[in-house]
DSSP file (Angstrom, degrees, kcal/mol; ACC not computed):
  #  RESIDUE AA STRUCTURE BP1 BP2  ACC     N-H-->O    O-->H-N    N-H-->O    O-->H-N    TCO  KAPPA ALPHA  PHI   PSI    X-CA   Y-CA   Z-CA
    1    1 A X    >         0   0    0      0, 0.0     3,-0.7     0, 0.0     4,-0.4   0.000 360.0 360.0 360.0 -39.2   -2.2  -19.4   -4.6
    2    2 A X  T 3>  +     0   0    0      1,-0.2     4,-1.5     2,-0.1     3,-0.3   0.728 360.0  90.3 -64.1 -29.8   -4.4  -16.5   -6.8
    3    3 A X  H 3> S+     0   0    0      1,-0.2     4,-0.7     2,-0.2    -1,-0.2   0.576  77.5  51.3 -75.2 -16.2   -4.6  -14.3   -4.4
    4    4 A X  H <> S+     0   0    0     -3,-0.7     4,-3.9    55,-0.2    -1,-0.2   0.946 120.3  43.6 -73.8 -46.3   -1.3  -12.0   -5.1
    5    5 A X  H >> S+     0   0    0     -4,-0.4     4,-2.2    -3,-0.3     3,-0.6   0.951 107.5  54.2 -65.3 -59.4   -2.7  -11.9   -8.8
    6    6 A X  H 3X S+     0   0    0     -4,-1.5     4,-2.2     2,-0.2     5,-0.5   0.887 109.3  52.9 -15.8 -58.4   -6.2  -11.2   -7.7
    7    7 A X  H >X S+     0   0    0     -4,-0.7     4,-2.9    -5,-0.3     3,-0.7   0.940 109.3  53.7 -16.2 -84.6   -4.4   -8.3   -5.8
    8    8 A X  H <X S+     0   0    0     -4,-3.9     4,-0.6    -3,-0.6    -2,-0.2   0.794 110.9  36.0 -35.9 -62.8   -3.0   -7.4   -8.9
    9    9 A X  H 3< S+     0   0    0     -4,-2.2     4,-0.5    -5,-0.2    -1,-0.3   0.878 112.5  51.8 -72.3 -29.3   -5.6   -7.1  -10.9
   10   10 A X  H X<>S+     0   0    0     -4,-2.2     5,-3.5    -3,-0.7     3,-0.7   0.945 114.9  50.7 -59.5 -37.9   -8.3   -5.7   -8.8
   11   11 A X  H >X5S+     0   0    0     -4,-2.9     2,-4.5    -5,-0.5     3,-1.4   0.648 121.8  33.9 -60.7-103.7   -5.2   -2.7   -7.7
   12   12 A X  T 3<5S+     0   0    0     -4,-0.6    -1,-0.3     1,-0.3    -2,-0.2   0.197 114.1  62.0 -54.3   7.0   -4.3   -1.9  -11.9
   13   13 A X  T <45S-     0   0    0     -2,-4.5    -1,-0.3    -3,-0.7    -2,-0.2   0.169 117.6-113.2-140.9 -16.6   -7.8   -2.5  -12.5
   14   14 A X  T <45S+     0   0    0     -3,-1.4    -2,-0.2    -4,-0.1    -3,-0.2   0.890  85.1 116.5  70.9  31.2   -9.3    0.7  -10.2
   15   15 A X    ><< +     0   0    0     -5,-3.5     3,-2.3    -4,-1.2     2,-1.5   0.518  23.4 118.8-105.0  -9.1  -10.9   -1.7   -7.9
   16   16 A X  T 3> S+     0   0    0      1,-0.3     4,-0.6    -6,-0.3    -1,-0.1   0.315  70.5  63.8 -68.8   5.2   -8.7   -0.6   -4.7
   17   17 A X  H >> S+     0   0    0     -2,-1.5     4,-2.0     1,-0.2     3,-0.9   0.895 107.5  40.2 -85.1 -51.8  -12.1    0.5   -2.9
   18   18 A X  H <4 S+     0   0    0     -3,-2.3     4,-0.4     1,-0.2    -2,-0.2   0.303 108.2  57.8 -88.0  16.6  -13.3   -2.8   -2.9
   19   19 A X  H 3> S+     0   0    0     -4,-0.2     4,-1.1     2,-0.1    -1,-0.2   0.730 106.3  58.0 -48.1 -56.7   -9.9   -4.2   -2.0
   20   20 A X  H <X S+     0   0    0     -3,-0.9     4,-0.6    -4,-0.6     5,-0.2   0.867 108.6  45.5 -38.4 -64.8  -10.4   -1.8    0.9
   21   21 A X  H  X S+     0   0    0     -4,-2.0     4,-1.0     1,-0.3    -1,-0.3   0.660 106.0  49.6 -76.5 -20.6  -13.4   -3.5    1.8
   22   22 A X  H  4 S+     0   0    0     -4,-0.4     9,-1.3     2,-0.2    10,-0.3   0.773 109.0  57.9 -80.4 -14.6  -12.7   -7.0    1.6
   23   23 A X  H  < S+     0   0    0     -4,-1.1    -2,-0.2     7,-0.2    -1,-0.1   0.770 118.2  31.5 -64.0 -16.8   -9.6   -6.4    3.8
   24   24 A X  H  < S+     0   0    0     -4,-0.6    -2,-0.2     7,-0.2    -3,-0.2   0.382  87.5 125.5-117.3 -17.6  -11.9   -4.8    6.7
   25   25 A X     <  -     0   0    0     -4,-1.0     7,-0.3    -5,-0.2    -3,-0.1  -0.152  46.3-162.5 -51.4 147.6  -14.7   -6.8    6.0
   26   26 A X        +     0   0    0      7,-0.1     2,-0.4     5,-0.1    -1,-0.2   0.239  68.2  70.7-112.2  17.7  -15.9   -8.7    9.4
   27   27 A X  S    S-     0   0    0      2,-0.3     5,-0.1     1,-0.1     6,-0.1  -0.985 101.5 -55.2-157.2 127.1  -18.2  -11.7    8.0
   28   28 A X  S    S+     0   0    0     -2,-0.4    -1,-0.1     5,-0.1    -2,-0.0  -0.109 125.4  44.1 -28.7 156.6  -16.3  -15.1    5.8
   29   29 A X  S    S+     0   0    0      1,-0.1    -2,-0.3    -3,-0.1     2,-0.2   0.825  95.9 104.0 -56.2 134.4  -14.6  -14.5    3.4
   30   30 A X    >>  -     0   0    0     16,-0.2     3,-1.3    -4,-0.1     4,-1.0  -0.827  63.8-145.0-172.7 139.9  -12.7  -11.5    5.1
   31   31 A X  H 3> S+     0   0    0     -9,-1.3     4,-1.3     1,-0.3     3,-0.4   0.878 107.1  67.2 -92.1 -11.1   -9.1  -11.1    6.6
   32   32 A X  H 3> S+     0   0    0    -10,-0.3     4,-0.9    -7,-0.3    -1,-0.3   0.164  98.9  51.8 -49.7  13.4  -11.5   -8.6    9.2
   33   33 A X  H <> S+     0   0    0     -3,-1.3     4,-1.1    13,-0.2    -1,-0.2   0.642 103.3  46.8 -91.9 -56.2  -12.9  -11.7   10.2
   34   34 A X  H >X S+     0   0    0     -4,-1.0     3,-1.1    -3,-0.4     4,-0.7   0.981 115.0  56.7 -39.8 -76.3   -9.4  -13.4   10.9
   35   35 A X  H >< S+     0   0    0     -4,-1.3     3,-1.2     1,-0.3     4,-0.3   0.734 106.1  53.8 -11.1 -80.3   -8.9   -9.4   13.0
   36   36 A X  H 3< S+     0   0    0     -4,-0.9    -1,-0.3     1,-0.2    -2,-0.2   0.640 105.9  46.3   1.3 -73.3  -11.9  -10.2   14.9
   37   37 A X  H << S-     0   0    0     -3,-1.1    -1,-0.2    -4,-1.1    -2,-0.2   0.807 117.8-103.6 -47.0 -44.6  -10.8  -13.3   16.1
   38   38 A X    <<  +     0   0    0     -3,-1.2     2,-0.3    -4,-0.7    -3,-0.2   0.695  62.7 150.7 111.0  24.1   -7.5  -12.3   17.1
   39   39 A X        -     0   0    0     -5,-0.4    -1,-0.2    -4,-0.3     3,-0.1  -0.641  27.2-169.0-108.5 161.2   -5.1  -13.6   14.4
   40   40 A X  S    S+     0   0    0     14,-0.5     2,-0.3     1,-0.4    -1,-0.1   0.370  78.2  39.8-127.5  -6.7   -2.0  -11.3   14.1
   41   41 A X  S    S-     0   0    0     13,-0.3    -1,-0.4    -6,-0.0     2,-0.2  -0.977 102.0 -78.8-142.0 148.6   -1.3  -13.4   10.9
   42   42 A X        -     0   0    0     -2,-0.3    14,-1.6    -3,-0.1    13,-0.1  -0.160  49.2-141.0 -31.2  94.4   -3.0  -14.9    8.0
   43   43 A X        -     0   0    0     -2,-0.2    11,-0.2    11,-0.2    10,-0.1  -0.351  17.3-115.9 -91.2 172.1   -4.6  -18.0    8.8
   44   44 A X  S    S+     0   0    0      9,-4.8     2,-0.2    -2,-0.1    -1,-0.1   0.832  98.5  24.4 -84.3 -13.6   -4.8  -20.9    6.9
   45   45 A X  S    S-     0   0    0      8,-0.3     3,-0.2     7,-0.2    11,-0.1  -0.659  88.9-112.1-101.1-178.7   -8.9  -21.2    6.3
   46   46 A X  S    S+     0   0    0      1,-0.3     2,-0.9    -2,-0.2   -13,-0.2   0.839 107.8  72.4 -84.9 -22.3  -10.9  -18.0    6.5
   47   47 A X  S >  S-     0   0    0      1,-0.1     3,-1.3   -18,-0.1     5,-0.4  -0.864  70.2-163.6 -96.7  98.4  -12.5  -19.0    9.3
   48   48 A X  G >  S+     0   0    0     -2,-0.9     3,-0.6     1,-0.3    -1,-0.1   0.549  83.7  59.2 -39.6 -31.5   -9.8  -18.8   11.9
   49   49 A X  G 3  S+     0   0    0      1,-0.2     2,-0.4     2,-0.1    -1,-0.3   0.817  74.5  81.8 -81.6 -23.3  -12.4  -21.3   14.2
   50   50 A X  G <  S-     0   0    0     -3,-1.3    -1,-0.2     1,-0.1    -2,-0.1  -0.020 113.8 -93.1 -99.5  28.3  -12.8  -24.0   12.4
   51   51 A X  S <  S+     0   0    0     -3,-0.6    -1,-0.1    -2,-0.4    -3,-0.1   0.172  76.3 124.1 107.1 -24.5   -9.3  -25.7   13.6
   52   52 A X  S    S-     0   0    0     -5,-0.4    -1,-0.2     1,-0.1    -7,-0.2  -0.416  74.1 -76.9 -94.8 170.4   -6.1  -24.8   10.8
   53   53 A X        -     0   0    0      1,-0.1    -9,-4.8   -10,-0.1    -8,-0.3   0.022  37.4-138.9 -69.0 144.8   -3.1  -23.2   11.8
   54   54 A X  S    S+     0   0    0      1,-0.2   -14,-0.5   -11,-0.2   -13,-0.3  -0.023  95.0  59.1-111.4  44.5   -3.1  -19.0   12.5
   55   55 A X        +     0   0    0    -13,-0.1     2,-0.3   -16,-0.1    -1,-0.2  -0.589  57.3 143.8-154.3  86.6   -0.1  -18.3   11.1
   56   56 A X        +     0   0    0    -14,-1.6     4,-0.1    -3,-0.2   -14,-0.1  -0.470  14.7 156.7 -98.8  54.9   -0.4  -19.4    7.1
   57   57 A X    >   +     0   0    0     -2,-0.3     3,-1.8     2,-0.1     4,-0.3   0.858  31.2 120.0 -59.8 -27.3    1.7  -16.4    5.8
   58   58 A X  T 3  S-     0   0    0      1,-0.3    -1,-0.0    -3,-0.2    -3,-0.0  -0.101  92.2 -17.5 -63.8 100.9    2.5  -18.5    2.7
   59   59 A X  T 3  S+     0   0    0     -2,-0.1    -1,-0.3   -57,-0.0   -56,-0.2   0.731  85.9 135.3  84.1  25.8    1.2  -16.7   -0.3
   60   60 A X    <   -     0   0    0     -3,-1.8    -2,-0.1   -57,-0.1    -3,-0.1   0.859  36.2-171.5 -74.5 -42.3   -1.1  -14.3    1.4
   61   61 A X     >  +     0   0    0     -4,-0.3     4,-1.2     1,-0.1    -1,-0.1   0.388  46.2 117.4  55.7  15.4    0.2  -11.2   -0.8
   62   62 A X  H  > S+     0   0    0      2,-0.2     4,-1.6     1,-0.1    -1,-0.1   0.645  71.3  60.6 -59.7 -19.2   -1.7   -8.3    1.2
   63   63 A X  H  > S+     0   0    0      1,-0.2     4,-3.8     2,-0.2     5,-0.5   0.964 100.1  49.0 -74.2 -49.1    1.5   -6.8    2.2
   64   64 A X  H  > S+     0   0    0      2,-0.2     4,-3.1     1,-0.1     5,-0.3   0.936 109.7  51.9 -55.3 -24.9    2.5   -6.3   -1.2
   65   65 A X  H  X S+     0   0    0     -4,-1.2     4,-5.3     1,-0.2     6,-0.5   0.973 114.9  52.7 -50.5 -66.5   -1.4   -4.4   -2.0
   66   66 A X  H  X>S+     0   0    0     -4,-1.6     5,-1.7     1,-0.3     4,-0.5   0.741 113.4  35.3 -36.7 -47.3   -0.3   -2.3    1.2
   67   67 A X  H  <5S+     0   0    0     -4,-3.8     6,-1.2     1,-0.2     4,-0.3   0.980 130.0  37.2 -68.4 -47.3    3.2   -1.1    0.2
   68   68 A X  H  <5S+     0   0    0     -4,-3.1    -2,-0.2    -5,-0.5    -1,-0.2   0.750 130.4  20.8 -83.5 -21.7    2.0   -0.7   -3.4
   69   69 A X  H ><5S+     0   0    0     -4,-5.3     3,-0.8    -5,-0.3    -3,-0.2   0.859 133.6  27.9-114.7 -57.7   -1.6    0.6   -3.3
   70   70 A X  T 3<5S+     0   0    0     -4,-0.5    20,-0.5    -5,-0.4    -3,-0.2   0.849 134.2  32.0 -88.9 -35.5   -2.1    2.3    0.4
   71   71 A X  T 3 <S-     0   0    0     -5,-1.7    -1,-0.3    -6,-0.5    18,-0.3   0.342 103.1-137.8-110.2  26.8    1.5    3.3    1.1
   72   72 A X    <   +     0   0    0     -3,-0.8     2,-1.9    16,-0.3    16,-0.3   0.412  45.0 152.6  44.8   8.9    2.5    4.1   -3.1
   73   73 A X        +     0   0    0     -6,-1.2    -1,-0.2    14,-0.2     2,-0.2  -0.605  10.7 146.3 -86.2  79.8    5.2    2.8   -3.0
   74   74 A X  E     -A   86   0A   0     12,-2.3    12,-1.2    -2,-1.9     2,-0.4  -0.734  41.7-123.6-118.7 162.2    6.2    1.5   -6.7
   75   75 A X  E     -A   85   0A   0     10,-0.2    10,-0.2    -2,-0.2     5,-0.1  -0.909  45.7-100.3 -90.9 121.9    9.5    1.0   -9.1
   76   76 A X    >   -     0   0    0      8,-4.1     3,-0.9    -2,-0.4     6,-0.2  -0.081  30.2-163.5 -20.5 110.1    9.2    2.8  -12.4
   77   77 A X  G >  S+     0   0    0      1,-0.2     3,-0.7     2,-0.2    -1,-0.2   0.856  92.9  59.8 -82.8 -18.4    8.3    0.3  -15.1
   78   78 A X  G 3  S+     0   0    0      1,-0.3    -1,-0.2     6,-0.1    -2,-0.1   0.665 122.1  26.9 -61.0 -17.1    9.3    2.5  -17.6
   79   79 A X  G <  S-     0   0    0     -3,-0.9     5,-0.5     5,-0.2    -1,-0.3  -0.369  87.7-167.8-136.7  34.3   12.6    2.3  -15.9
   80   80 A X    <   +     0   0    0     -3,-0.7     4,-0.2     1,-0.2     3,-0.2   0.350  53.5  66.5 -41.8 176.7   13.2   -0.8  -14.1
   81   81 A X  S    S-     0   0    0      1,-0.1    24,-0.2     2,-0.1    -1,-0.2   0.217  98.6 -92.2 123.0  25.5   15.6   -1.8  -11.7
   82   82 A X  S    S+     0   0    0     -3,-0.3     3,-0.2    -6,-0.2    24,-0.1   0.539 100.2 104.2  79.0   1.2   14.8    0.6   -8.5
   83   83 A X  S    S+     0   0    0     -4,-0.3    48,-2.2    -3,-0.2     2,-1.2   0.910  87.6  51.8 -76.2 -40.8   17.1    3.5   -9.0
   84   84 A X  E    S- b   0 131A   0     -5,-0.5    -8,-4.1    46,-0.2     2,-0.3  -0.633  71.1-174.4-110.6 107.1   13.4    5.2  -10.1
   85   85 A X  E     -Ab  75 132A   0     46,-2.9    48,-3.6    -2,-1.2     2,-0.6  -0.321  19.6-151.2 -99.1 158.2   10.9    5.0   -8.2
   86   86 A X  E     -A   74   0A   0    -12,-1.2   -12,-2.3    -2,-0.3     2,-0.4  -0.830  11.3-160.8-102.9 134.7    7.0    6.2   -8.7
   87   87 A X        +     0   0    0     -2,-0.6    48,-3.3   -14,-0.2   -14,-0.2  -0.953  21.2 165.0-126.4 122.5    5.1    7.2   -5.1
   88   88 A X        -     0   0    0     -2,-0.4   -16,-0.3   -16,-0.3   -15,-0.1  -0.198  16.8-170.2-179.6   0.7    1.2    7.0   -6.1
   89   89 A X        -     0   0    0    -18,-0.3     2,-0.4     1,-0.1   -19,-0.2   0.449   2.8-157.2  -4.7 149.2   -0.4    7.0   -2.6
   90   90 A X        -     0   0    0    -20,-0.5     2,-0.6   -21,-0.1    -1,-0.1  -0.977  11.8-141.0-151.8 141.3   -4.3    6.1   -2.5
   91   91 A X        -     0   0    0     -2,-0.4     2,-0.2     5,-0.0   -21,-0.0  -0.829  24.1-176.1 -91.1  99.0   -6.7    7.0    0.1
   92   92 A X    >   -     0   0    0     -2,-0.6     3,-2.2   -76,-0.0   -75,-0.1  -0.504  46.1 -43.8-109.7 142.3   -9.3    4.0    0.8
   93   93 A X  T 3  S-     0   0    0      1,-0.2   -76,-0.0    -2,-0.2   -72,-0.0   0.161 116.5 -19.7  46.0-132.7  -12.5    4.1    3.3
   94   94 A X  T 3  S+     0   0    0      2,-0.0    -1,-0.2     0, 0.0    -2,-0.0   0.124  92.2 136.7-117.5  26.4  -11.9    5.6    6.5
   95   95 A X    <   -     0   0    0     -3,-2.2     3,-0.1     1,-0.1    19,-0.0  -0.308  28.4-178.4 -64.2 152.4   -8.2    5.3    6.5
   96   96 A X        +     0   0    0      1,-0.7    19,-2.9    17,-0.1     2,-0.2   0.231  67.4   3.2-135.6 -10.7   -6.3    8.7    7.9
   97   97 A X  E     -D  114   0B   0     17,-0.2    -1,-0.7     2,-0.0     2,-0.2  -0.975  42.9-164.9-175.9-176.5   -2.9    7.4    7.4
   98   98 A X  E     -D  113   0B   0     15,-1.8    15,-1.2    -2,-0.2     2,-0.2  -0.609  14.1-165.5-152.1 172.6   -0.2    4.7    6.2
   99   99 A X  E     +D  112   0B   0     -2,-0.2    13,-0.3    13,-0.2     2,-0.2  -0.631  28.2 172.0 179.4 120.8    3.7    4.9    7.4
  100  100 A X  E     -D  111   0B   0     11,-2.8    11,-2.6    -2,-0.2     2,-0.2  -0.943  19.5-177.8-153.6 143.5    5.5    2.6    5.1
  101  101 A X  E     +D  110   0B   0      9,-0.3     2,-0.3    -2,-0.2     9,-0.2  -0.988   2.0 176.4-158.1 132.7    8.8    1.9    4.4
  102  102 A X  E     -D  109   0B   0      7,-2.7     7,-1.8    -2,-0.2     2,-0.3  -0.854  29.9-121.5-132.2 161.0   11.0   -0.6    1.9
  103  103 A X  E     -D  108   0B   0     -2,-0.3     2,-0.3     5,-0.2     5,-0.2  -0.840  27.1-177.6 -62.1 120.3   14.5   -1.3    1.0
  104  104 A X  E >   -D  107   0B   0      3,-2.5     3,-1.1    -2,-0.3   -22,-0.1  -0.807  47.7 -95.4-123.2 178.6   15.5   -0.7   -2.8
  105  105 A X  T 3  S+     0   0    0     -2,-0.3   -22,-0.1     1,-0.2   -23,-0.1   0.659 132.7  51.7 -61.7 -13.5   19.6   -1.6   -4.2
  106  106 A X  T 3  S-     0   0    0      1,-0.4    -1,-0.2   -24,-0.1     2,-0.2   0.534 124.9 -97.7-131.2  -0.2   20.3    2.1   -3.5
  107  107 A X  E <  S+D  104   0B   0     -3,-1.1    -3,-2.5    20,-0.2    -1,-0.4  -0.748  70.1   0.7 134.4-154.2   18.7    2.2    0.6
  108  108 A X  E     -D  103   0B   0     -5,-0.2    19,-0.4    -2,-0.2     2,-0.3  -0.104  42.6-171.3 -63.1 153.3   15.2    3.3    2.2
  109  109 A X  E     -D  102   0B   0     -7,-1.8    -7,-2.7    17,-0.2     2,-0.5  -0.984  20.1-171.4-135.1 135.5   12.1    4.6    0.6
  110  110 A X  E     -DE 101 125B   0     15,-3.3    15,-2.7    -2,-0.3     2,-0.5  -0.955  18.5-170.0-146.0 129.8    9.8    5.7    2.9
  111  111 A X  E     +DE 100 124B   0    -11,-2.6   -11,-2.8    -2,-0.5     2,-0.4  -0.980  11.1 165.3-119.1 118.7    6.2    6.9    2.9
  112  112 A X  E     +DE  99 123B   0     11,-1.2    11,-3.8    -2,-0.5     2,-0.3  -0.980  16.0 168.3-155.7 115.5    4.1    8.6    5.8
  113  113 A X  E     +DE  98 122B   0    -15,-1.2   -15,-1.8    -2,-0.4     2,-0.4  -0.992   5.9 176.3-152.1 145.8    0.5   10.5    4.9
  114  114 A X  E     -DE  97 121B   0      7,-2.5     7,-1.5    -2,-0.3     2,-0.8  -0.992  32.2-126.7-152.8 145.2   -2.2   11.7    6.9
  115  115 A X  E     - E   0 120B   0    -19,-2.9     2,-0.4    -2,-0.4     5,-0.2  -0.894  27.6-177.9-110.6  98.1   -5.3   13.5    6.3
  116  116 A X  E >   - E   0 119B   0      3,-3.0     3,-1.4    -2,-0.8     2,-0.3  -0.903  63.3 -42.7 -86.5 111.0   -5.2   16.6    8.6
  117  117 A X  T 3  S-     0   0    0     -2,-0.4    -2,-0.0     1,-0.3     0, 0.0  -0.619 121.4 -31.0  92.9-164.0   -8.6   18.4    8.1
  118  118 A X  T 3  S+     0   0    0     -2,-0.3    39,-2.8     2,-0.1     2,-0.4  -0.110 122.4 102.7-112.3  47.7   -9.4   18.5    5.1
  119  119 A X  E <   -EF 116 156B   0     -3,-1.4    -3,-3.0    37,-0.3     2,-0.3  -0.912  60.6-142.9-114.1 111.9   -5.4   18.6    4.0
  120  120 A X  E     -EF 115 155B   0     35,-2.3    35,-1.1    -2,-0.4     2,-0.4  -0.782  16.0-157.6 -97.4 151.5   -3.7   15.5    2.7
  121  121 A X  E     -EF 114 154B   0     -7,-1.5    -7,-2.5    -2,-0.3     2,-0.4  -0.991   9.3-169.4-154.3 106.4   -0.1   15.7    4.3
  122  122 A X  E     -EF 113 153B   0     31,-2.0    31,-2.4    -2,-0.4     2,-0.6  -0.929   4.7-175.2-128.4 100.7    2.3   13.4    2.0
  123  123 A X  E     +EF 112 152B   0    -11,-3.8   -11,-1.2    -2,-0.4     2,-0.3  -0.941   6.7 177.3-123.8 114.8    6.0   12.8    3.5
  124  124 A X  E     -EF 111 151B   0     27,-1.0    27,-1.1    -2,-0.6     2,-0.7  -0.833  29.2-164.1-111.4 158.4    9.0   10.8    1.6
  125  125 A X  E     -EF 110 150B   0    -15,-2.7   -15,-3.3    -2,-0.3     2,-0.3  -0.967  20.5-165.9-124.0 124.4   12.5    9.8    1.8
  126  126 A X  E     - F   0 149B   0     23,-1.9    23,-0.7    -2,-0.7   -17,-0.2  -0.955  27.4-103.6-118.0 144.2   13.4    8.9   -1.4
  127  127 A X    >   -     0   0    0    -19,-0.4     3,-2.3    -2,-0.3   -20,-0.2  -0.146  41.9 -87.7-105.6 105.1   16.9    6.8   -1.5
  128  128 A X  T 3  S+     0   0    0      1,-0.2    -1,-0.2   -22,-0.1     3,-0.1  -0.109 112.8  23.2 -25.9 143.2   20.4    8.2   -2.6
  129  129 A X  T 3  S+     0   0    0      1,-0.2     2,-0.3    19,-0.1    -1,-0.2   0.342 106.8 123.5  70.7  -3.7   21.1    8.1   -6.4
  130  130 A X    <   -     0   0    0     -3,-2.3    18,-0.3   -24,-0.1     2,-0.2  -0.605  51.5-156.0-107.2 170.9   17.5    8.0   -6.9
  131  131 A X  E     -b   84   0A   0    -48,-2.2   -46,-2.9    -2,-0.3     2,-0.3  -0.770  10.1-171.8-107.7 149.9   14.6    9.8   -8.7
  132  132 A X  E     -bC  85 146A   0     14,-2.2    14,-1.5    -2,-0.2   -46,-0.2  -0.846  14.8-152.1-155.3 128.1   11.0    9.6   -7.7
  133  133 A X        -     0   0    0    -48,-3.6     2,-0.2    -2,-0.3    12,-0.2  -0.323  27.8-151.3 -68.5-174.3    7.4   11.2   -9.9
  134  134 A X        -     0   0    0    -48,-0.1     9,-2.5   -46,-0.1     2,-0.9  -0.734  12.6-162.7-166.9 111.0    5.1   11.8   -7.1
  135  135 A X        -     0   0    0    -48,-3.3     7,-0.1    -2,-0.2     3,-0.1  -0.852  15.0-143.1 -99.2 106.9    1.2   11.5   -8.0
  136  136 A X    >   -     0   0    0     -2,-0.9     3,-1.2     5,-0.2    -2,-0.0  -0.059  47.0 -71.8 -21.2 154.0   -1.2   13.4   -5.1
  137  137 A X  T 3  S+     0   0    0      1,-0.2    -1,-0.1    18,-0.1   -47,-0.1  -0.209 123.9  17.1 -38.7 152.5   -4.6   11.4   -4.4
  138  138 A X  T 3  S+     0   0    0      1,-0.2     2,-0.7    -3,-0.1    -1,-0.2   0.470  99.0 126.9  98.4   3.2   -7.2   11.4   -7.1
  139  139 A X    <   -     0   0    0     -3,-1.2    -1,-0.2     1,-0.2     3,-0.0  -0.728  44.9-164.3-106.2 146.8   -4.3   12.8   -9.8
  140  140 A X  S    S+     0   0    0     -2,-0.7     2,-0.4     1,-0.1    -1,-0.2   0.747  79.2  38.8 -90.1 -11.6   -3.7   10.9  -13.3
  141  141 A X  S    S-     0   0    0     -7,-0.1    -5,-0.2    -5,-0.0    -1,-0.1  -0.964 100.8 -86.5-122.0 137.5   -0.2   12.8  -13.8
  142  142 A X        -     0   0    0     -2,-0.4    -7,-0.2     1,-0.2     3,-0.2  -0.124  18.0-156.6-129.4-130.1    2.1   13.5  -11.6
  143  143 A X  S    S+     0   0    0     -9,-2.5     2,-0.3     1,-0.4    -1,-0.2   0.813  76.4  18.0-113.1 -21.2    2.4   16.5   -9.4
  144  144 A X        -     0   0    0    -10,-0.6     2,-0.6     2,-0.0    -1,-0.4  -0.919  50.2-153.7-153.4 107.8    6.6   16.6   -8.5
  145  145 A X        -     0   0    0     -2,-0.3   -12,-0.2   -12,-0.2     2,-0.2  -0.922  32.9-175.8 -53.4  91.3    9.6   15.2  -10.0
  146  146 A X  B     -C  132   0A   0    -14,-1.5   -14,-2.2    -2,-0.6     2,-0.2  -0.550  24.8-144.7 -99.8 171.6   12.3   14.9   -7.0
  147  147 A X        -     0   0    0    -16,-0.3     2,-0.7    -2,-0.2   -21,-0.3  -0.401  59.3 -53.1-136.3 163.6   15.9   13.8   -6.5
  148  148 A X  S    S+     0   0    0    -18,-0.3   -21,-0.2    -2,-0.2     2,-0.2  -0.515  93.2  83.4 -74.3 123.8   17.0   12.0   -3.2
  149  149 A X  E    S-F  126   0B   0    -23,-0.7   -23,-1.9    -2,-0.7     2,-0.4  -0.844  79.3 -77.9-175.8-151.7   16.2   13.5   -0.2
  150  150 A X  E     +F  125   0B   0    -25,-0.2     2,-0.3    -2,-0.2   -25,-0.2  -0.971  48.3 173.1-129.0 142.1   13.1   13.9    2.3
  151  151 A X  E     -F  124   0B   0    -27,-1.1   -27,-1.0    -2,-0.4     2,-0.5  -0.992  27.1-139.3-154.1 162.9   10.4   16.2    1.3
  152  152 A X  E     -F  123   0B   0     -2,-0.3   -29,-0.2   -29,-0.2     2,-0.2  -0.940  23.7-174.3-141.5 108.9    6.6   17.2    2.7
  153  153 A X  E     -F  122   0B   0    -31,-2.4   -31,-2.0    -2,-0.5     2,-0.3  -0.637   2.9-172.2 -96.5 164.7    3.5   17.8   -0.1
  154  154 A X  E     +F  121   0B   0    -33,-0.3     2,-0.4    -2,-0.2   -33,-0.2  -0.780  12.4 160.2-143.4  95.9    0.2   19.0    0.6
  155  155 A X  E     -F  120   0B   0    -35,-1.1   -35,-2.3    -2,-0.3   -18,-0.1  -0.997  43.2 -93.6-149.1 154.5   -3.1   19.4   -1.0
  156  156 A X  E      F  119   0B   0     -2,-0.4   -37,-0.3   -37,-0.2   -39,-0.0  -0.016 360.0 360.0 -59.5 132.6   -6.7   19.9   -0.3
  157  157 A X              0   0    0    -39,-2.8   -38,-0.2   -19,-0.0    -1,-0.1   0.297 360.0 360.0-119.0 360.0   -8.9   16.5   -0.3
């Protein structure tokens, strides 16, 4: 039942390395342990052997870390209700890309990055009627204020 806040806090909190690593970890507790196994969904102990059902989706919350932390994909809080959106991408471990996609009230938003090189290669579809900041890795402000459309950033990692 903690684990979407655990999420939470670890992400807003600048923990998202060690997020990283308990998602990929291979040894109890770890959902790379589940991965191991073979479970294609959250099962309901952590050890996937020991008999309980392998598909416990109920309250798992990792999707939302993915959309929000890996693929950046946030709503303004300053600005709530999904006409303005924030894109915040983060680059964990030995990840080389995310391709992500949501629904807001106003259509898709859509997130695709790769690390070509040493060139981080940042592509979004932001929504009709909407606005979106757009923060490169590693920046505390951010880099591009855009309008709805599809667009392709780039900078050195």
């Amino acid at each position: 039942v903690g684990n979407r806040y655990m999420f939470q806090f670890l992400a807003q909190n600048g923990f998202n390395d060690y997020m990283y690593k308990m998602h990929n970890h291979e040894e109890v507790p770890g959902y790379g342990f589940q991965k191991k196994f073979g479970a294609t969904t959250l099962t309901e102990q952590w050890d996937p052997r020991q008999g309980a059902s392998w598909n416990h989706f109920m309250l798992g919350a990792i999707d939302e870390w993915f959309f929000r932390t890996l693929g950046g994909i946030q709503i303004d809080e300053q600005r709530p209700g999904g006409k303005y959106l924030v894109i915040r991408p983060e680059v964990l471990g030995d990840m080389t890309f995310v391709k992500c996609a949501t629904q807001t009230l106003y259509g898709q938003v859509a997130v695709d990055w790769e690390i070509q090189d040493d060139t981080f290669v940042l592509k979004v579809e932001i929504p009709a009627n909407s606005e979106a900041k757009i923060y490169m890795p590693g920046q505390e402000k951010p880099q591009y204020e855009v309008k709805a459309g599809k667009y392709t950033f780039k900078c050195k990692i």
